[in-house]
C-alpha positions as CSV (number, residue, x, y, z in Angstrom):
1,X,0.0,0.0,0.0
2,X,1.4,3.3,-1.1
3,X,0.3,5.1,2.2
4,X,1.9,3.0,4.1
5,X,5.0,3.0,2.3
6,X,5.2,6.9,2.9
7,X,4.5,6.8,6.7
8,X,7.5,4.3,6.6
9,X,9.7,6.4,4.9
10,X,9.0,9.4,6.6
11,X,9.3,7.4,10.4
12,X,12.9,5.9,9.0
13,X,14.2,9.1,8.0
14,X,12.9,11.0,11.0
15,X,15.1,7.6,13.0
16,X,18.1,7.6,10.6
17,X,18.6,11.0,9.2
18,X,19.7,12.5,12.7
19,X,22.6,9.6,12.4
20,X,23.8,10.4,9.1
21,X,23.5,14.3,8.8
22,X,24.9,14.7,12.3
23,X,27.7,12.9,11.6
24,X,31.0,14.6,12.0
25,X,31.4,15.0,8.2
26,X,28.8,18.6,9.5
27,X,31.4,20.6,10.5
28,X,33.5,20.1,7.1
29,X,30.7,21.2,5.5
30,X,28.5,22.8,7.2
31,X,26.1,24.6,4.1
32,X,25.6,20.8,2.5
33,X,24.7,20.1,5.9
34,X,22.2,22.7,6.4
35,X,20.7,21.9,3.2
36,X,20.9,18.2,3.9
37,X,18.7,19.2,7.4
38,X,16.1,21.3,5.4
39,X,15.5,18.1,2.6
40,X,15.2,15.9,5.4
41,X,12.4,17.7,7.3
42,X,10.9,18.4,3.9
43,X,10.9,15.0,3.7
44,X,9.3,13.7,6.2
45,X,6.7,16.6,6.5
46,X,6.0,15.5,2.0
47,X,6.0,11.7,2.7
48,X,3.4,12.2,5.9
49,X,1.0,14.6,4.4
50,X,1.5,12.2,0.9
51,X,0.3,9.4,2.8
52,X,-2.7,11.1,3.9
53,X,-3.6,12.1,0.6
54,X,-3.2,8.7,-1.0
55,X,-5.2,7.3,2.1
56,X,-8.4,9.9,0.9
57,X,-7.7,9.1,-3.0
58,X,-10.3,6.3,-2.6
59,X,-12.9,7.8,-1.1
60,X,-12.7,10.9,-2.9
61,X,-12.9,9.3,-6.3
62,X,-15.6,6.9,-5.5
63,X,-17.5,9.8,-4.1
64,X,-17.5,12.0,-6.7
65,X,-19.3,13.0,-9.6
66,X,-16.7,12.7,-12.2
67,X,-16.9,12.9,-16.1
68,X,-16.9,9.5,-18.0
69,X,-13.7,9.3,-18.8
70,X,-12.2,10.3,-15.5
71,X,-13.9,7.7,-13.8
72,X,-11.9,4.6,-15.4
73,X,-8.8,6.2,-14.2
74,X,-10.0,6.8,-10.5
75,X,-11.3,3.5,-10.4
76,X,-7.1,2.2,-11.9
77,X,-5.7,4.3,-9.3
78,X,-8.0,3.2,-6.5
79,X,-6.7,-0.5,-7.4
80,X,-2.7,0.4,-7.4
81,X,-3.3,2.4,-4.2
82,X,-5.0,-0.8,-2.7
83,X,-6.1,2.0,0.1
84,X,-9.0,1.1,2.6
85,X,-12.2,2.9,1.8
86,X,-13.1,2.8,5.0
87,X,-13.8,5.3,7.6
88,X,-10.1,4.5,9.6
89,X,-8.5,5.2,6.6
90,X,-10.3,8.7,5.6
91,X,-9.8,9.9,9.4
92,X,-6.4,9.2,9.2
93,X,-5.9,10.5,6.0
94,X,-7.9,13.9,7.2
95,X,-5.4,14.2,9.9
96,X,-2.3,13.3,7.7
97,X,-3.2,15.2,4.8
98,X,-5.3,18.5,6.4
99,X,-4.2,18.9,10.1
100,X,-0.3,18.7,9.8
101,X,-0.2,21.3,6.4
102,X,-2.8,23.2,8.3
103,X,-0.7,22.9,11.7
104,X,2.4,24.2,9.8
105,X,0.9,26.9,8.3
106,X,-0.5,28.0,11.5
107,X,2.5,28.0,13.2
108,X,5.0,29.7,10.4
109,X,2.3,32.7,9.8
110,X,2.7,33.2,13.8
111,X,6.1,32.6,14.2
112,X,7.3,34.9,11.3
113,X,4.7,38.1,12.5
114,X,6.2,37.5,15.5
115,X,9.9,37.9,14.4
116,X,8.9,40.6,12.1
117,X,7.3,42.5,15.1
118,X,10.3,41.8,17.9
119,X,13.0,42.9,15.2
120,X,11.0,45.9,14.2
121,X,11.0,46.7,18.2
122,X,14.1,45.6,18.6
123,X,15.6,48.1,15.7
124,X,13.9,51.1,17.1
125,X,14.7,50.6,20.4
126,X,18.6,50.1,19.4
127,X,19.1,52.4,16.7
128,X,17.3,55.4,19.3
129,X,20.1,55.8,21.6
130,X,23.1,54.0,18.8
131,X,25.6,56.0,17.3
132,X,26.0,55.0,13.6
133,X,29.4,54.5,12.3
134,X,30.0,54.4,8.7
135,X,33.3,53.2,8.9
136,X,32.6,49.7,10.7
137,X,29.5,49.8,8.9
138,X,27.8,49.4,12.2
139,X,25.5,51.1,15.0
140,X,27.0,51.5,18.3
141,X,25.5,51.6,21.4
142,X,26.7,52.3,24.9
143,X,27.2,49.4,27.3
144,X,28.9,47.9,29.7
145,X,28.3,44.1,28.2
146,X,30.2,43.4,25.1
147,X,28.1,42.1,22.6
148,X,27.8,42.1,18.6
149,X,24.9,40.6,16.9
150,X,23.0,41.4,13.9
151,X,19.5,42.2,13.2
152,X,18.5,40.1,9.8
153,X,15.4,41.2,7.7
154,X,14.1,44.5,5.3
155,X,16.5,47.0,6.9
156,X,19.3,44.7,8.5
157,X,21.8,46.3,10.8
158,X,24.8,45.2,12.6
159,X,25.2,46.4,16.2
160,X,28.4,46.2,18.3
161,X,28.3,47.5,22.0
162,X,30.9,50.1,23.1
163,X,32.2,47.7,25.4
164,X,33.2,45.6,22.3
165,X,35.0,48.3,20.7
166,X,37.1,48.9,23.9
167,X,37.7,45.5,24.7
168,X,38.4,43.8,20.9
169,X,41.4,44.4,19.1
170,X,41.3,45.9,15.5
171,X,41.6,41.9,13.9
172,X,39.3,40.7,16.5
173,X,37.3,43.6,15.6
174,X,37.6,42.9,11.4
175,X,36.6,39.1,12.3
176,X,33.2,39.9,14.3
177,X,32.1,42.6,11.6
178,X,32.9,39.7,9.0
179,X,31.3,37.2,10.4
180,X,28.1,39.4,11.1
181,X,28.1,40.5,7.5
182,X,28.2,36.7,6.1
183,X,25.0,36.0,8.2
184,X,23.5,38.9,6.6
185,X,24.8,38.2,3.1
186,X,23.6,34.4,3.4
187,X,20.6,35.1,4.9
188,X,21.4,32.3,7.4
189,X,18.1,33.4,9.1
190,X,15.5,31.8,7.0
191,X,17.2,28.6,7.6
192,X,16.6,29.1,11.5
193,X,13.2,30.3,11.1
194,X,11.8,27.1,9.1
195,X,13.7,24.7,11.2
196,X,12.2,27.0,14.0
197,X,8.6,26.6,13.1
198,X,8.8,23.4,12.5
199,X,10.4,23.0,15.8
200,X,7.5,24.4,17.2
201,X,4.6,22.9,15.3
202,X,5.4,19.7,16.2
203,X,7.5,19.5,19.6
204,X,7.3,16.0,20.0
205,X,9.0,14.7,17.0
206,X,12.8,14.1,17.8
207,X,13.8,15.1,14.4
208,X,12.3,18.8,13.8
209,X,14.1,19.8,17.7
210,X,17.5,18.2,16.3
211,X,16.9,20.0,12.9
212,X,16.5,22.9,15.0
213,X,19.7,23.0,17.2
214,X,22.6,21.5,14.3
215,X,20.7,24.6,11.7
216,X,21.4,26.9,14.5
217,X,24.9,25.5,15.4
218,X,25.7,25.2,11.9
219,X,24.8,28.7,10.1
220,X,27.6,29.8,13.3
221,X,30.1,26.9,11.2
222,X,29.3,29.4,8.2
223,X,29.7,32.6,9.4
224,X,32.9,31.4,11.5
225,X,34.1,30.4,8.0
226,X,33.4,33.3,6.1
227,X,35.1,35.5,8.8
228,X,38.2,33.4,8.4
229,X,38.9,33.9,5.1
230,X,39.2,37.5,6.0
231,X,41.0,37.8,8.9
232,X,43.0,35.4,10.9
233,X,41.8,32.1,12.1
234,X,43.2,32.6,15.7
235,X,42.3,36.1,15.8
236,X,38.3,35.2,15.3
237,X,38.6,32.4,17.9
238,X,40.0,35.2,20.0
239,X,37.1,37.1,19.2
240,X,34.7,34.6,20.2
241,X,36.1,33.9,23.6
242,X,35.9,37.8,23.9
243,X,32.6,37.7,23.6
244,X,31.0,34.4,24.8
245,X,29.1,35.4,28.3
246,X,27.3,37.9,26.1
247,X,23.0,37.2,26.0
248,X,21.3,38.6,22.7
249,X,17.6,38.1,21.6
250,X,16.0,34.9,19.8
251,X,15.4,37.1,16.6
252,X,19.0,38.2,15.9
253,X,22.0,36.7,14.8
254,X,24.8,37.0,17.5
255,X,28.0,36.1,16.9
256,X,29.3,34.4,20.2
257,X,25.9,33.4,21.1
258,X,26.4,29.8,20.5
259,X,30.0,30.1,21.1
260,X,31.8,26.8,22.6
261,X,34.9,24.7,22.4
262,X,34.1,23.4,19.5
263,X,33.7,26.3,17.5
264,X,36.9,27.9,18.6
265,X,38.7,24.7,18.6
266,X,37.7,24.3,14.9
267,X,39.1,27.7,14.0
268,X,42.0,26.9,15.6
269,X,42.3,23.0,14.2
270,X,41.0,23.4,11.0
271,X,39.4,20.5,9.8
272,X,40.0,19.2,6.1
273,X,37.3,19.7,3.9
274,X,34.9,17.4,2.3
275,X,36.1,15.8,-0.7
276,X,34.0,16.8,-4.2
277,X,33.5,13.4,-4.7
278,X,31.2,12.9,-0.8
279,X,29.9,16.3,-1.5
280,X,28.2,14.9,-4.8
281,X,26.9,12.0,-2.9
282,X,25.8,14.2,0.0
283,X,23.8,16.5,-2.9
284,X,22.2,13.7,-4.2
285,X,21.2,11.8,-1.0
286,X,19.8,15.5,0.0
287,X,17.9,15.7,-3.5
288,X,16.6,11.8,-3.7
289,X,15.3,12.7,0.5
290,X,12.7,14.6,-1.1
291,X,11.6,13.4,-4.8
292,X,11.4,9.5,-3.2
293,X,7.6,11.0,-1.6
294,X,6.8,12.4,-4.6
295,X,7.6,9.4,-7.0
296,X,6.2,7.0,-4.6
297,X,2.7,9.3,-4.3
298,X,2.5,9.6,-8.3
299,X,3.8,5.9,-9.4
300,X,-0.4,4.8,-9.2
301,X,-0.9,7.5,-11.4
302,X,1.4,7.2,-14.0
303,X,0.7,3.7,-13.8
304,X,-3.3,4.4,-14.3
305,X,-2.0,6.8,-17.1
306,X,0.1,4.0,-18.8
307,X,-2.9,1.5,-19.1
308,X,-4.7,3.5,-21.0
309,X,-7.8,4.0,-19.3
310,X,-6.8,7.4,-18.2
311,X,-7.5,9.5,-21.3
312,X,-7.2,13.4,-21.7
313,X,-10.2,15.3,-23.3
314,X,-8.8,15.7,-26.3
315,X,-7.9,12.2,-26.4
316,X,-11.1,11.1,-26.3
317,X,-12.4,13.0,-29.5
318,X,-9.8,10.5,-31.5
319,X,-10.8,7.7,-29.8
Protein backbone atom coordinates (compact mmCIF):
# COMPACT_ATOMS: atom_id res chain seq x y z
CA UNK A 1 0.00 0.00 0.00
CA UNK A 2 1.42 3.31 -1.11
CA UNK A 3 0.32 5.08 2.17
CA UNK A 4 1.87 2.96 4.08
CA UNK A 5 5.01 3.01 2.28
CA UNK A 6 5.24 6.88 2.87
CA UNK A 7 4.49 6.79 6.70
CA UNK A 8 7.50 4.29 6.57
CA UNK A 9 9.68 6.44 4.92
CA UNK A 10 8.99 9.35 6.62
CA UNK A 11 9.32 7.44 10.42
CA UNK A 12 12.93 5.86 9.04
CA UNK A 13 14.16 9.14 7.98
CA UNK A 14 12.95 10.98 11.03
CA UNK A 15 15.10 7.63 12.98
CA UNK A 16 18.15 7.55 10.56
CA UNK A 17 18.57 11.03 9.19
CA UNK A 18 19.70 12.49 12.66
CA UNK A 19 22.58 9.60 12.39
CA UNK A 20 23.78 10.37 9.05
CA UNK A 21 23.49 14.31 8.76
CA UNK A 22 24.88 14.68 12.34
CA UNK A 23 27.69 12.87 11.59
CA UNK A 24 31.05 14.61 12.00
CA UNK A 25 31.42 14.95 8.15
CA UNK A 26 28.84 18.61 9.45
CA UNK A 27 31.38 20.57 10.54
CA UNK A 28 33.48 20.10 7.13
CA UNK A 29 30.75 21.20 5.50
CA UNK A 30 28.47 22.79 7.18
CA UNK A 31 26.15 24.56 4.11
CA UNK A 32 25.65 20.77 2.47
CA UNK A 33 24.70 20.13 5.88
CA UNK A 34 22.21 22.73 6.35
CA UNK A 35 20.70 21.91 3.22
CA UNK A 36 20.89 18.15 3.88
CA UNK A 37 18.70 19.16 7.44
CA UNK A 38 16.11 21.34 5.44
CA UNK A 39 15.46 18.06 2.57
CA UNK A 40 15.17 15.90 5.37
CA UNK A 41 12.38 17.74 7.34
CA UNK A 42 10.94 18.36 3.91
CA UNK A 43 10.93 15.01 3.65
CA UNK A 44 9.33 13.74 6.17
CA UNK A 45 6.68 16.61 6.48
CA UNK A 46 6.00 15.51 2.02
CA UNK A 47 6.01 11.66 2.72
CA UNK A 48 3.37 12.21 5.87
CA UNK A 49 1.02 14.56 4.36
CA UNK A 50 1.45 12.17 0.86
CA UNK A 51 0.32 9.42 2.79
CA UNK A 52 -2.71 11.07 3.91
CA UNK A 53 -3.65 12.06 0.63
CA UNK A 54 -3.24 8.73 -0.96
CA UNK A 55 -5.19 7.31 2.14
CA UNK A 56 -8.38 9.93 0.93
CA UNK A 57 -7.72 9.09 -3.00
CA UNK A 58 -10.33 6.27 -2.62
CA UNK A 59 -12.93 7.83 -1.07
CA UNK A 60 -12.71 10.94 -2.90
CA UNK A 61 -12.92 9.34 -6.25
CA UNK A 62 -15.60 6.89 -5.51
CA UNK A 63 -17.47 9.81 -4.05
CA UNK A 64 -17.53 11.99 -6.73
CA UNK A 65 -19.26 13.01 -9.59
CA UNK A 66 -16.70 12.67 -12.20
CA UNK A 67 -16.91 12.90 -16.07
CA UNK A 68 -16.88 9.49 -17.95
CA UNK A 69 -13.72 9.26 -18.79
CA UNK A 70 -12.16 10.28 -15.52
CA UNK A 71 -13.86 7.69 -13.77
CA UNK A 72 -11.92 4.63 -15.36
CA UNK A 73 -8.82 6.24 -14.17
CA UNK A 74 -9.97 6.78 -10.50
CA UNK A 75 -11.32 3.53 -10.39
CA UNK A 76 -7.10 2.16 -11.89
CA UNK A 77 -5.67 4.31 -9.26
CA UNK A 78 -7.97 3.16 -6.54
CA UNK A 79 -6.71 -0.46 -7.42
CA UNK A 80 -2.67 0.43 -7.39
CA UNK A 81 -3.26 2.38 -4.22
CA UNK A 82 -5.03 -0.77 -2.70
CA UNK A 83 -6.13 1.96 0.06
CA UNK A 84 -9.04 1.13 2.62
CA UNK A 85 -12.21 2.88 1.82
CA UNK A 86 -13.08 2.81 4.98
CA UNK A 87 -13.81 5.31 7.61
CA UNK A 88 -10.09 4.53 9.65
CA UNK A 89 -8.53 5.20 6.57
CA UNK A 90 -10.30 8.66 5.65
CA UNK A 91 -9.76 9.90 9.43
CA UNK A 92 -6.41 9.20 9.19
CA UNK A 93 -5.88 10.53 6.04
CA UNK A 94 -7.93 13.93 7.17
CA UNK A 95 -5.37 14.19 9.94
CA UNK A 96 -2.26 13.32 7.69
CA UNK A 97 -3.23 15.20 4.85
CA UNK A 98 -5.33 18.52 6.42
CA UNK A 99 -4.21 18.95 10.08
CA UNK A 100 -0.28 18.73 9.77
CA UNK A 101 -0.18 21.31 6.36
CA UNK A 102 -2.84 23.17 8.30
CA UNK A 103 -0.68 22.90 11.66
CA UNK A 104 2.41 24.19 9.84
CA UNK A 105 0.91 26.86 8.33
CA UNK A 106 -0.52 27.98 11.55
CA UNK A 107 2.50 27.98 13.18
CA UNK A 108 5.00 29.71 10.42
CA UNK A 109 2.35 32.71 9.83
CA UNK A 110 2.66 33.16 13.76
CA UNK A 111 6.11 32.59 14.21
CA UNK A 112 7.31 34.86 11.27
CA UNK A 113 4.74 38.11 12.46
CA UNK A 114 6.23 37.46 15.46
CA UNK A 115 9.93 37.89 14.35
CA UNK A 116 8.94 40.58 12.06
CA UNK A 117 7.32 42.46 15.10
CA UNK A 118 10.31 41.84 17.89
CA UNK A 119 13.03 42.90 15.22
CA UNK A 120 10.99 45.90 14.16
CA UNK A 121 10.98 46.71 18.23
CA UNK A 122 14.13 45.55 18.59
CA UNK A 123 15.57 48.07 15.73
CA UNK A 124 13.88 51.10 17.08
CA UNK A 125 14.68 50.62 20.36
CA UNK A 126 18.57 50.07 19.38
CA UNK A 127 19.05 52.44 16.70
CA UNK A 128 17.30 55.39 19.31
CA UNK A 129 20.09 55.80 21.65
CA UNK A 130 23.07 54.03 18.76
CA UNK A 131 25.61 56.05 17.29
CA UNK A 132 25.99 55.03 13.60
CA UNK A 133 29.42 54.52 12.35
CA UNK A 134 29.98 54.39 8.67
CA UNK A 135 33.33 53.17 8.90
CA UNK A 136 32.58 49.73 10.73
CA UNK A 137 29.48 49.76 8.91
CA UNK A 138 27.82 49.41 12.18
CA UNK A 139 25.45 51.11 14.96
CA UNK A 140 26.97 51.50 18.27
CA UNK A 141 25.53 51.58 21.41
CA UNK A 142 26.72 52.33 24.94
CA UNK A 143 27.25 49.38 27.30
CA UNK A 144 28.91 47.86 29.72
CA UNK A 145 28.33 44.08 28.24
CA UNK A 146 30.22 43.40 25.08
CA UNK A 147 28.08 42.05 22.60
CA UNK A 148 27.82 42.05 18.56
CA UNK A 149 24.92 40.57 16.91
CA UNK A 150 23.05 41.45 13.87
CA UNK A 151 19.51 42.25 13.24
CA UNK A 152 18.46 40.14 9.76
CA UNK A 153 15.35 41.22 7.73
CA UNK A 154 14.11 44.54 5.25
CA UNK A 155 16.53 47.00 6.93
CA UNK A 156 19.34 44.69 8.49
CA UNK A 157 21.76 46.26 10.81
CA UNK A 158 24.78 45.16 12.60
CA UNK A 159 25.22 46.39 16.22
CA UNK A 160 28.42 46.20 18.29
CA UNK A 161 28.26 47.49 22.02
CA UNK A 162 30.95 50.12 23.13
CA UNK A 163 32.18 47.67 25.39
CA UNK A 164 33.24 45.56 22.35
CA UNK A 165 34.99 48.32 20.70
CA UNK A 166 37.09 48.93 23.93
CA UNK A 167 37.69 45.49 24.72
CA UNK A 168 38.42 43.79 20.91
CA UNK A 169 41.37 44.36 19.12
CA UNK A 170 41.27 45.94 15.51
CA UNK A 171 41.65 41.95 13.93
CA UNK A 172 39.29 40.65 16.48
CA UNK A 173 37.27 43.63 15.56
CA UNK A 174 37.60 42.88 11.45
CA UNK A 175 36.62 39.06 12.32
CA UNK A 176 33.25 39.86 14.35
CA UNK A 177 32.06 42.57 11.65
CA UNK A 178 32.93 39.74 8.98
CA UNK A 179 31.27 37.25 10.42
CA UNK A 180 28.09 39.36 11.12
CA UNK A 181 28.08 40.53 7.45
CA UNK A 182 28.24 36.69 6.08
CA UNK A 183 25.03 36.04 8.25
CA UNK A 184 23.47 38.86 6.57
CA UNK A 185 24.79 38.21 3.11
CA UNK A 186 23.65 34.43 3.43
CA UNK A 187 20.60 35.11 4.94
CA UNK A 188 21.37 32.30 7.40
CA UNK A 189 18.08 33.40 9.14
CA UNK A 190 15.49 31.84 6.98
CA UNK A 191 17.16 28.64 7.56
CA UNK A 192 16.63 29.12 11.48
CA UNK A 193 13.18 30.30 11.15
CA UNK A 194 11.84 27.10 9.10
CA UNK A 195 13.74 24.68 11.17
CA UNK A 196 12.22 26.97 14.04
CA UNK A 197 8.64 26.60 13.06
CA UNK A 198 8.78 23.42 12.48
CA UNK A 199 10.37 23.01 15.75
CA UNK A 200 7.55 24.35 17.19
CA UNK A 201 4.64 22.89 15.34
CA UNK A 202 5.41 19.74 16.20
CA UNK A 203 7.48 19.55 19.65
CA UNK A 204 7.33 15.99 19.96
CA UNK A 205 8.96 14.70 16.97
CA UNK A 206 12.80 14.05 17.81
CA UNK A 207 13.80 15.08 14.38
CA UNK A 208 12.35 18.76 13.80
CA UNK A 209 14.13 19.75 17.70
CA UNK A 210 17.55 18.15 16.29
CA UNK A 211 16.88 20.05 12.88
CA UNK A 212 16.48 22.93 15.03
CA UNK A 213 19.70 22.97 17.25
CA UNK A 214 22.57 21.54 14.27
CA UNK A 215 20.68 24.61 11.73
CA UNK A 216 21.42 26.88 14.48
CA UNK A 217 24.90 25.52 15.39
CA UNK A 218 25.74 25.21 11.86
CA UNK A 219 24.75 28.72 10.14
CA UNK A 220 27.61 29.78 13.27
CA UNK A 221 30.12 26.90 11.18
CA UNK A 222 29.30 29.44 8.18
CA UNK A 223 29.73 32.63 9.45
CA UNK A 224 32.94 31.40 11.45
CA UNK A 225 34.15 30.38 7.97
CA UNK A 226 33.36 33.35 6.09
CA UNK A 227 35.09 35.54 8.80
CA UNK A 228 38.17 33.38 8.43
CA UNK A 229 38.89 33.88 5.08
CA UNK A 230 39.21 37.48 6.00
CA UNK A 231 40.95 37.77 8.90
CA UNK A 232 42.99 35.38 10.90
CA UNK A 233 41.76 32.07 12.05
CA UNK A 234 43.16 32.61 15.71
CA UNK A 235 42.26 36.08 15.77
CA UNK A 236 38.28 35.24 15.26
CA UNK A 237 38.57 32.40 17.94
CA UNK A 238 40.00 35.18 20.01
CA UNK A 239 37.10 37.13 19.24
CA UNK A 240 34.68 34.61 20.20
CA UNK A 241 36.09 33.90 23.63
CA UNK A 242 35.94 37.84 23.87
CA UNK A 243 32.60 37.68 23.59
CA UNK A 244 31.02 34.45 24.83
CA UNK A 245 29.06 35.41 28.29
CA UNK A 246 27.28 37.87 26.06
CA UNK A 247 23.02 37.23 25.99
CA UNK A 248 21.34 38.56 22.68
CA UNK A 249 17.57 38.11 21.63
CA UNK A 250 16.05 34.94 19.78
CA UNK A 251 15.37 37.13 16.59
CA UNK A 252 19.02 38.25 15.88
CA UNK A 253 22.02 36.66 14.84
CA UNK A 254 24.82 37.05 17.52
CA UNK A 255 27.95 36.12 16.91
CA UNK A 256 29.28 34.45 20.16
CA UNK A 257 25.89 33.45 21.09
CA UNK A 258 26.35 29.77 20.46
CA UNK A 259 30.03 30.11 21.13
CA UNK A 260 31.79 26.84 22.56
CA UNK A 261 34.89 24.68 22.41
CA UNK A 262 34.08 23.41 19.48
CA UNK A 263 33.70 26.29 17.47
CA UNK A 264 36.92 27.95 18.61
CA UNK A 265 38.72 24.74 18.56
CA UNK A 266 37.68 24.29 14.94
CA UNK A 267 39.10 27.67 13.96
CA UNK A 268 42.01 26.90 15.63
CA UNK A 269 42.34 23.00 14.18
CA UNK A 270 40.98 23.42 11.00
CA UNK A 271 39.44 20.51 9.81
CA UNK A 272 40.03 19.17 6.13
CA UNK A 273 37.26 19.73 3.88
CA UNK A 274 34.92 17.37 2.31
CA UNK A 275 36.08 15.80 -0.71
CA UNK A 276 34.02 16.79 -4.17
CA UNK A 277 33.45 13.36 -4.67
CA UNK A 278 31.24 12.89 -0.78
CA UNK A 279 29.95 16.28 -1.52
CA UNK A 280 28.24 14.95 -4.76
CA UNK A 281 26.92 12.03 -2.93
CA UNK A 282 25.83 14.19 0.03
CA UNK A 283 23.76 16.48 -2.94
CA UNK A 284 22.22 13.69 -4.23
CA UNK A 285 21.16 11.77 -0.98
CA UNK A 286 19.77 15.55 -0.01
CA UNK A 287 17.86 15.71 -3.49
CA UNK A 288 16.63 11.79 -3.66
CA UNK A 289 15.27 12.69 0.46
CA UNK A 290 12.68 14.61 -1.13
CA UNK A 291 11.63 13.36 -4.80
CA UNK A 292 11.39 9.47 -3.17
CA UNK A 293 7.63 10.98 -1.61
CA UNK A 294 6.80 12.41 -4.65
CA UNK A 295 7.60 9.37 -6.96
CA UNK A 296 6.24 7.02 -4.62
CA UNK A 297 2.69 9.32 -4.25
CA UNK A 298 2.54 9.61 -8.28
CA UNK A 299 3.78 5.86 -9.42
CA UNK A 300 -0.44 4.84 -9.17
CA UNK A 301 -0.93 7.54 -11.44
CA UNK A 302 1.43 7.19 -14.04
CA UNK A 303 0.72 3.66 -13.75
CA UNK A 304 -3.27 4.41 -14.30
CA UNK A 305 -2.02 6.83 -17.08
CA UNK A 306 0.13 4.00 -18.82
CA UNK A 307 -2.85 1.47 -19.09
CA UNK A 308 -4.70 3.50 -21.03
CA UNK A 309 -7.84 3.98 -19.28
CA UNK A 310 -6.77 7.42 -18.23
CA UNK A 311 -7.53 9.51 -21.26
CA UNK A 312 -7.16 13.43 -21.72
CA UNK A 313 -10.22 15.26 -23.34
CA UNK A 314 -8.85 15.71 -26.34
CA UNK A 315 -7.88 12.22 -26.42
CA UNK A 316 -11.08 11.14 -26.26
CA UNK A 317 -12.38 13.03 -29.46
CA UNK A 318 -9.81 10.50 -31.53
CA UNK A 319 -10.77 7.68 -29.78
Amino acid sequence: MVSAGLLAFAIVLAVLAPRMVGAAWADRAPRLAVGAWQATSVGVVLATVLAGLTLLVPATAISGGLAAFLDACATTIANVYSSPGQVPGIVLGGLLAVVVPSRLAFVAVRQVRRDRLERRRLRSSVLLGAHPSPFLGAHVVDSSQAAAFCIPGRHRTIVLTSAALEGLSDEELAGVLAHERAHLRGRHHLPVTAARILGRAFPRLPVFARARAETERLVELLADDAAAREVDRVEVASALVSLAGMKAPAVVMAAAQAAGAVRVNRLLRPVQPLAPIHGFFAVVTAASVVAAPLAVALWPLLSASSSGLCLLPGEAWWA
